[in-house]
Each structure stands twice: as C-alpha cells, then as structure tokens.
N, C-alpha and C positions, 0 to 999 in steps of 0.2 A: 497543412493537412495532417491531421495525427492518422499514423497506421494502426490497424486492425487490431483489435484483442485476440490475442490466444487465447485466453482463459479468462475469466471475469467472476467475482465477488461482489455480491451486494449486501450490505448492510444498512439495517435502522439505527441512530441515537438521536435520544432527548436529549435536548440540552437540558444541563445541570443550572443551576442559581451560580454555582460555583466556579463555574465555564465562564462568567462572563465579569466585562469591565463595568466602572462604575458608570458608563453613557448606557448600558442594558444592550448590549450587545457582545456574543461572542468574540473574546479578546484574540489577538490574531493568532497565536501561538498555539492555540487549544485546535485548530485545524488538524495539523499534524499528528496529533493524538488518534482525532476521525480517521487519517488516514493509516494509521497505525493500527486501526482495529481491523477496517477494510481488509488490509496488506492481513494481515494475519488470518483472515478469514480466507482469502486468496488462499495461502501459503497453505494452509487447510486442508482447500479443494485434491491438492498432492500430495498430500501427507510429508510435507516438509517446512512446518513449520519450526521454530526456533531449536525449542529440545530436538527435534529429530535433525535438524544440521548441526547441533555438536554432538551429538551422538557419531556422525560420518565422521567427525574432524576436521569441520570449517566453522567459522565466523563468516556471518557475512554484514558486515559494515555498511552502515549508506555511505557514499563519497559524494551524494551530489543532492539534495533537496529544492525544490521549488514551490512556491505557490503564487498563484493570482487571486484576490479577491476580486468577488463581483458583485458581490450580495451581501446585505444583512444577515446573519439567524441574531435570534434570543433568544431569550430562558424557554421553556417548555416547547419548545420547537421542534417537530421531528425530520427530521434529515436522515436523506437516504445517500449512502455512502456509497460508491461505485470503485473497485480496486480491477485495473485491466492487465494484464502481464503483456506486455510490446515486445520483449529482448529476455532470451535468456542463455542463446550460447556461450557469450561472454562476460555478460554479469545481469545482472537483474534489473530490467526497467517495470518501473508501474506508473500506470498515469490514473488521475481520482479524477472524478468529477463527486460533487456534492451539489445535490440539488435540493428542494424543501418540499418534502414528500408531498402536502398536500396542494398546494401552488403547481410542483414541476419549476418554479423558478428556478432559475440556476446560481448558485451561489458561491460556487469555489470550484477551480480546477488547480492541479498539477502535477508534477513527478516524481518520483525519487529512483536512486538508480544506490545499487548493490554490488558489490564485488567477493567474491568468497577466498576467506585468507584460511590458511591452513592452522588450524591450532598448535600442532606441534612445532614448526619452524615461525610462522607468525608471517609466513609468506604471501603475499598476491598473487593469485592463481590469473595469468590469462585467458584462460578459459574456464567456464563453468565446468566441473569437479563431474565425473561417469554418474555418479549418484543423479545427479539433479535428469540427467536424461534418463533416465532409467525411470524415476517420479514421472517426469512430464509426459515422455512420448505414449504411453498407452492411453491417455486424453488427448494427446492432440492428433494422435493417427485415428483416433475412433471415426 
C-alpha cells in the first residue's frame, strides 16, 4: 500500500517521434525523463528546485530509481505525469504514476529517492538540511 502524498505535481507531455523505439513505442529509458520533469515541477511547488538547493549548499543526488512498466504510450500521446513527495525528513522520496491522459490507462508507476550532500565537504547529510523544512512546512501545515 503506498503512503499518502504530502505534496503532489501534475504534469502533461506529448510524446515526441524522438521518444520512441523503432517497435513505436516509448523506449523504456525516456520514462525517467517524464519523471524528471514531474519531480521538477513538484520541487517548484517549494521553491526548491535544483538552482535554489545549490544556492543553500546541497546536491541532492538520486541513490535509488525504480520503475514498472504497465502500459504502452507512443508518439503523440499525451500523458499525464503525477510527481507525489512520501519522505522528506531524511531524503527525498517521490513516487510517479503516469497515466494516458485521455484513456486514464495507466501506464507507468515509480520512485526515486534523494539524499542532500553538502557541496562544500561533498558530505551525506542524514537528515534533510533546515532549509528544506523551512520550504515545506508552510504547505504542509496550511
């Protein structure tokens, strides 16, 4: 059973021609890209996405990706990108679902999990950095 979202991003993308393998179908690797845009769009919602965590003085690295395929897309396909934030006092979980926007099929779920290393020492921080509470908590206490 997946836990709750804290925060949630949605996104559209078309698929591209360029997105896909020569069967016409979204090659498997170009997922993570979707999830890549979602996550950013998330990271958004806080104003904490990429430039604004090295600006504090972190990197946050993925250390752990997943996906499951369930579904087809192909080329002009629109898909609707789901990014949910599950974890963030100790590093960053997001889990995606991609579904096909006009269907509602479902086509691709999974996670990826973040950890923030200090840019000056190049250190792993066991816990999420003051910063990132400081972002979150005024949306999740509202």
């Amino acid at each position: 059973m997946r836990a709750p979202a804290l925060l949630s991003a949605t996104i559209d993308v078309v698929v591209q021609f360029h997105d896909c393998d020569p069967m016409g179908v979204v090659w498997h690797g170009h997922y993570f890209k979707y999830f890549e845009v979602a996550r950013c769009a998330l990271l958004q919602r806080f104003d904490y996405d990429y430039p604004q965590m090295m600006d504090s003085g972190f990197f946050w690295p993925l250390i752990d990706a997943q996906v499951r395929y369930i579904g087809t897309a192909r080329y002009g396909d629109v898909l609707t990108v789901q990014a949910d934030l599950i974890e963030w006092e100790n590093r960053l979980r997001i889990d995606y679902r991609i579904r096909h926007r006009d269907s509602g099929k479902r086509l691709t779920k999974g996670h990826s999990i973040q950890v923030a290393v200090t840019i000056a020492s190049g250190e792993m921080q066991l816990a999420s950095p003051p910063i990132l509470r400081q972002k979150l908590e005024p949306l999740l206490c509202a």
